[in-house]
C-alpha positions in Angstrom: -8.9 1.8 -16.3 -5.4 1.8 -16.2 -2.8 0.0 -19.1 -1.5 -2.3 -16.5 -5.2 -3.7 -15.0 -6.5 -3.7 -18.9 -3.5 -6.2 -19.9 -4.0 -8.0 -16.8 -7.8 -8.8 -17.7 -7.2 -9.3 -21.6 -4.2 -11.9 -21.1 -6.1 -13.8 -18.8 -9.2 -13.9 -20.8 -7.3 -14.9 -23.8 -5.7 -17.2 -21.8 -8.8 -18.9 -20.9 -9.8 -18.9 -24.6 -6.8 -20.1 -26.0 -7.2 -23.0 -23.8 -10.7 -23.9 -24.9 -10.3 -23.7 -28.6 -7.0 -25.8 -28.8 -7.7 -28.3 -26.5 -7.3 -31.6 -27.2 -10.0 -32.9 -24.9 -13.5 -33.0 -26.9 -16.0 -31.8 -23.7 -15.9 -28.3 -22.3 -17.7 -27.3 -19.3 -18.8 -24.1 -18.2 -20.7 -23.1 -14.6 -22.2 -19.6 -13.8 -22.6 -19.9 -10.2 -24.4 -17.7 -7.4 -23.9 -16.8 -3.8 -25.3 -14.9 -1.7 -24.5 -13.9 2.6 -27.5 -11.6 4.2 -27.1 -11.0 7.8 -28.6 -9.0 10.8 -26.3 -8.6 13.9 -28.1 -7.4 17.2 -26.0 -5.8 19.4 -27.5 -3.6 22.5 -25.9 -0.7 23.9 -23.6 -0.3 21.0 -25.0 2.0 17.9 -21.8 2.0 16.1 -22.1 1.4 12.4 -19.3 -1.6 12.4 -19.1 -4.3 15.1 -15.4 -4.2 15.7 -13.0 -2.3 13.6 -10.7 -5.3 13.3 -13.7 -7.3 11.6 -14.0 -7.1 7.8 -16.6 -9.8 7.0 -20.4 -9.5 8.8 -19.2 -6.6 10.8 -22.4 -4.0 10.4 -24.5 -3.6 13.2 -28.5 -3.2 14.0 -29.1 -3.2 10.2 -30.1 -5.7 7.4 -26.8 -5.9 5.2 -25.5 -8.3 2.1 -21.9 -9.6 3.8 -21.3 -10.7 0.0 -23.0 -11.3 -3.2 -20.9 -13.1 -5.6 -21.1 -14.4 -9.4 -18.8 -16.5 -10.8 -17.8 -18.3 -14.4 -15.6 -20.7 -14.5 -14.3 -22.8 -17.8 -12.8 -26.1 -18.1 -11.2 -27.6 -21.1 -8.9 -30.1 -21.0 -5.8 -29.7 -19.2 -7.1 -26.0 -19.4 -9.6 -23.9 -16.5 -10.1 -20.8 -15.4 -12.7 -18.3 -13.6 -13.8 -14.6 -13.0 -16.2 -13.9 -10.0 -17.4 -10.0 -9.6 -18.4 -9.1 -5.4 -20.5 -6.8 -4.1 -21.4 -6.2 -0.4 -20.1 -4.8 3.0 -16.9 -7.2 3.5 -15.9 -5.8 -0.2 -16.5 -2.2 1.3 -14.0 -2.8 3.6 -11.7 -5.6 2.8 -10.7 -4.3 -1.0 -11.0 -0.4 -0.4 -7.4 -0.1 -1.4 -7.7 -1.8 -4.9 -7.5 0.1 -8.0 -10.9 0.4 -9.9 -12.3 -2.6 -11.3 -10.3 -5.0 -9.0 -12.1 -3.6 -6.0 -14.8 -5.4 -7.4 -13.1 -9.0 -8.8 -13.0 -11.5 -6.2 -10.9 -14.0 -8.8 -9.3 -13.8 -12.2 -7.5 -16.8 -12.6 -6.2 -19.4 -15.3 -4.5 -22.5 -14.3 -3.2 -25.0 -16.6 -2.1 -28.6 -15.7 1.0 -30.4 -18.0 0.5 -33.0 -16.2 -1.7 -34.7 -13.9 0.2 -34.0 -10.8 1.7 -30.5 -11.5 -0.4 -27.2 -12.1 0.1 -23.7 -12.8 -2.0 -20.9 -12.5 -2.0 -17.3 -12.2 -3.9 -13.9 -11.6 -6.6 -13.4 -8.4 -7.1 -16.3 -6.3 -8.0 -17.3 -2.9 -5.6 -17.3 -0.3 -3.5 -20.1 0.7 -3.2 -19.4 3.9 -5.5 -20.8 6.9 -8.3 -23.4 7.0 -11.3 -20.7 6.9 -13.0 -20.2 3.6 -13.9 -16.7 1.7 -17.4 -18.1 1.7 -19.1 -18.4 5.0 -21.4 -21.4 3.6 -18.4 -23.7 3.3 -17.4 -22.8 7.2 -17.8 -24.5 10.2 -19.3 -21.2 12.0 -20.8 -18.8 10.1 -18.5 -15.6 10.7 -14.7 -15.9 10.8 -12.3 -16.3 13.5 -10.4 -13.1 13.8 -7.0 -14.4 13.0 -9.0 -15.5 9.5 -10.4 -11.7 9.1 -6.8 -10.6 9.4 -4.9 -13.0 7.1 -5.9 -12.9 3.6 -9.2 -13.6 1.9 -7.5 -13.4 -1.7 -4.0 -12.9 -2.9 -2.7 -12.3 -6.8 0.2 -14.3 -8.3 1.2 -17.3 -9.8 0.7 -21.2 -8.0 3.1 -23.9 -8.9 1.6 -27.0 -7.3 2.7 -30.5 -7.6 0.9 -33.4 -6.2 1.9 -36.8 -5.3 -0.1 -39.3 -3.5 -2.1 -38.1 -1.1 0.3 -34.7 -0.7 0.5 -31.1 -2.1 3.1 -28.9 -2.3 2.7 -25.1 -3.6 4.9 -22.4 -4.1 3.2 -18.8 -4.5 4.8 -16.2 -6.2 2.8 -13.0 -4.6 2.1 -9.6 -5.4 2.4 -8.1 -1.8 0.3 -9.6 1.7 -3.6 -9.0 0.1 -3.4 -7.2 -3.2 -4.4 -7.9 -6.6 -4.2 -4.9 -8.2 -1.0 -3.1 -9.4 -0.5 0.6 -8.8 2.0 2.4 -10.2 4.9 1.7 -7.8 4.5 -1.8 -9.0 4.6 -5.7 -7.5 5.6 -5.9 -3.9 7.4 -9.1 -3.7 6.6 -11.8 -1.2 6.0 -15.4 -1.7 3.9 -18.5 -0.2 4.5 -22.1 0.5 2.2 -24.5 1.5 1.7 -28.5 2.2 -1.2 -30.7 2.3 -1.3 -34.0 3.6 -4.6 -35.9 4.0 -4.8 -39.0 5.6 -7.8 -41.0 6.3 -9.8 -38.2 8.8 -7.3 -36.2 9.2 -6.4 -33.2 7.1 -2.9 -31.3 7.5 -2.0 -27.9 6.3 0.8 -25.9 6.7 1.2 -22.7 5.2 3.3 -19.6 5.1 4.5 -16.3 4.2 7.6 -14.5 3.2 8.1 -11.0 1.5 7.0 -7.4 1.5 3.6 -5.6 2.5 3.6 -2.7 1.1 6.0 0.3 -0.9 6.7 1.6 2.6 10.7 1.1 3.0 10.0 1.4 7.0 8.1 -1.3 6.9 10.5 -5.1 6.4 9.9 -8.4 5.2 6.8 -9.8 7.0 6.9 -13.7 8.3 3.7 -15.6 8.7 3.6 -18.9 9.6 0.1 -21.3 9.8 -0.7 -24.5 10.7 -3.7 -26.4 11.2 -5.7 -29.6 10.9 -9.2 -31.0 10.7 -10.2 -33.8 12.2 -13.3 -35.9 11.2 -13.8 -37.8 14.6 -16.9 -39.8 13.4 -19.8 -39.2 11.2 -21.2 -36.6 13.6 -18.7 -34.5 14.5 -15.6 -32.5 13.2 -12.9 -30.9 14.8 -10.8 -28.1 13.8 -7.5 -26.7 14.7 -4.9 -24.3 14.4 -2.0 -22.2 15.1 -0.9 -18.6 13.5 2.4 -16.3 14.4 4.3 -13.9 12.6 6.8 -11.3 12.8 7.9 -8.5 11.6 10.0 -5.0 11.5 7.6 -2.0 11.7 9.1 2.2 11.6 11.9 0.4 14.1 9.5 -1.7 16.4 9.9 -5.3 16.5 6.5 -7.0 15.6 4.3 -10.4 16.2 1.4 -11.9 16.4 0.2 -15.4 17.6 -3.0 -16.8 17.3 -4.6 -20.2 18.5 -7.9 -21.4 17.3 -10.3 -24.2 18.0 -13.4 -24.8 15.7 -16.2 -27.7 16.2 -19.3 -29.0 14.2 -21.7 -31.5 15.3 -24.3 -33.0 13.0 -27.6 -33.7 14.8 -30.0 -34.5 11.9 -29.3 -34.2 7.7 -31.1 -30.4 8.5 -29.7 -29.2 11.4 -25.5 -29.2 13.0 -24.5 -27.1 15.9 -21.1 -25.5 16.0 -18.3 -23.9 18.4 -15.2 -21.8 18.5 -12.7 -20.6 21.0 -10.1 -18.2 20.1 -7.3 -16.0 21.3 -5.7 -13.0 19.2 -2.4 -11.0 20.3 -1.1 -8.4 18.5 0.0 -6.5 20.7 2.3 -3.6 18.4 0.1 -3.5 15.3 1.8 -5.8 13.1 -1.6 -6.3 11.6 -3.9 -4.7 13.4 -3.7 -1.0 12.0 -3.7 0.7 15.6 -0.4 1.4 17.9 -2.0 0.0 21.1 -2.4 -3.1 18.7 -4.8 -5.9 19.7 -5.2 -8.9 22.4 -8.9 -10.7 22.8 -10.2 -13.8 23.6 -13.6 -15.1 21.7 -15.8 -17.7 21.6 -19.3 -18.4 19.6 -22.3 -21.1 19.6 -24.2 -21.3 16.7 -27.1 -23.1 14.8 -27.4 -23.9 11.1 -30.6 -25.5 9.2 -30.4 -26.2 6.1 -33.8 -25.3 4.6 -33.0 -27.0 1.5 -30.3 -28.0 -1.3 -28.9 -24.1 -2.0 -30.0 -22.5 1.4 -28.2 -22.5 4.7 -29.9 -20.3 7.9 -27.4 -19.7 10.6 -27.4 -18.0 13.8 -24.7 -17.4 16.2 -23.8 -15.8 19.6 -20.3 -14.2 19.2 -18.5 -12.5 22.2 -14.9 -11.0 21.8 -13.7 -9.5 25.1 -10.5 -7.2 24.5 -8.0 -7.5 27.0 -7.8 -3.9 27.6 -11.4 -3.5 28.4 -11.6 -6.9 30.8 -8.8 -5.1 33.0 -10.5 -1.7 33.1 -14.0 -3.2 33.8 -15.5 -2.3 30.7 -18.5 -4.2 29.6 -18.6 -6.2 26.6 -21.3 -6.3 24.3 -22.0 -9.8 21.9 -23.9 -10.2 18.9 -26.5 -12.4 18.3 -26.5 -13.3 14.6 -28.8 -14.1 12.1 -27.3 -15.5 8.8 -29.0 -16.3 5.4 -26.6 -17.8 2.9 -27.7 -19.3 -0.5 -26.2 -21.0 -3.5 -27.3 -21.3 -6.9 -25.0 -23.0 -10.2 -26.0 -23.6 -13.4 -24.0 -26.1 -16.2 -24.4 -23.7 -19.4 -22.2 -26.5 -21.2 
């Protein structure tokens, strides 16, 4: 392990402990928690291993596979919390293949502390800020994620300054590069975040963004990415979701961007069963994100089914079809997946 991952780990685990031994609040908590994402997509005509190369989560085909298998501890104490989650599975094959060692296994290593109610501070490996899609498909609306989601961040390392007052948030994020939590040995790559929250009655507003480097590569400039969304709870059967992603940047002397709309919906037909929707468009057409030159443009849509067997179990299917523009104007005959998702959650109060 290098010097720089080993201090990384120590401070924040001293961190953590510092916190729980001189707190002045007399109850500590701590959760070990469990997850778990199996799925089976069925895909004829098309043997290739991954469903589409621009997919990182639930992206094997024709084969039984663990999307993610997660453990978590978190502590709180006081003013004090923190958490470290290990990740196994085929979204971590792909997704943190470029991590250093241990962090290509660490989905967060975080410790936050809160001075006062309304302001907090945390740092190390936490989930991203930007988008309304969760890491973890069971606290989704559709089972896999959009593609704009798959190609934003799942996790980003750093430090969060957030300040809260009423029924708003405000966060500034001081980065270490686009998706990265480890450090090599060209060091940070600067960037930073900003973010606001505003909830109001069923509505839920977030706006999000992105500002800094990507990587050590001098050809590449300052990346701009720009989100915003909303969720809508339209009645006690039905949500809606919303959203709107563009960027730009300066790539080996091209001029990038990507936009992205989104819709999401989820209709509750009985406490066991909800049905849910999406539409979506992605256009990237010079590979500001998409790591190909011919970049990528596609229009999606899925219709799914989830029954919730019990308390900790969710079974999902889904029909997903992505058509790329390319292969709608040549003819070219697109091939969706039917699948089948079993997602489970288990947490335990050791204290």
């Amino acid at each position: 392990m290098r010097p720089k991952l080993l201090s990384l780990i120590l401070f924040i685990a001293i961190g953590v402990l510092h916190g729980v031994i001189h707190s002045t609040e007399p109850e500590t908590k701590v959760r070990f928690a469990l997850r778990g994402e199996g799925y089976l997509n069925i895909s004829d005509g098309n043997d290739e291993k991954n469903a589409r190369p621009f997919l990182v989560s639930q992206n094997s085909n024709n084969i039984p596979s663990i999307n993610l298998f997660l453990s978590s501890l978190n502590i709180q104490s006081g003013q004090w919390q923190g958490e470290i989650s290990g990740i196994l599975g085929t979204y971590v094959d792909q997704n943190l293949a470029g991590e250093i060692g241990p962090f290509r296994n660490i989905g967060s290593l975080w410790l936050a502390h809160k001075p006062k109610d309304d302001i907090e501070i945390l740092i190390g490996v936490y989930p991203s800020h930007i988008g309304l899609e969760s890491p973890i498909s069971m606290e989704c609306m559709t089972p896999t994620r959009s593609i704009v989601a798959d190609n934003t961040p799942y996790y980003q390392s750093g430090i969060r300054m957030r300040y809260e007052i009423g029924t708003d948030a405000f966060a500034l994020h001081l980065l270490n590069g686009w998706q990265k939590s480890s450090i090599d040995k060209n060091g940070i790559i600067p960037a930073f975040g900003y973010e606001y929250v505003k909830t109001h009655q069923d509505m839920n507003l977030r706006i999000s963004g992105f500002l800094g480097s990507t990587s050590h590569d001098e050809s590449e400039r300052i990346r701009y990415h720009q989100h915003i969304g909303a969720t809508y709870q339209a009645n006690a059967r039905l949500s809606l979701l919303g959203s709107l992603d563009f960027g730009y940047q300066q790539k080996k002397n091209v001029h990038t961007w990507v936009i992205s709309p989104l819709l999401m919906a989820q209709l509750v037909v009985s406490e066991s069963f909800k049905l849910n929707g999406r539409l979506e468009y992605y256009h990237d057409p010079k590979g500001m994100i998409i790591n190909n030159e011919s970049g990528l443009s596609a229009i999606g849509f899925s219709i799914g089914v989830d029954w919730k067997a019990n308390h900790n179990l969710l079974i999902r299917s889904e029909y997903r079809s992505i058509k790329e523009m390319r292969d709608v104007m040549s003819g070219k005959y697109d091939n969706p997946i039917l699948g089948l998702h079993l997602q489970w959650f288990i947490a335990k109060d050791l204290m």
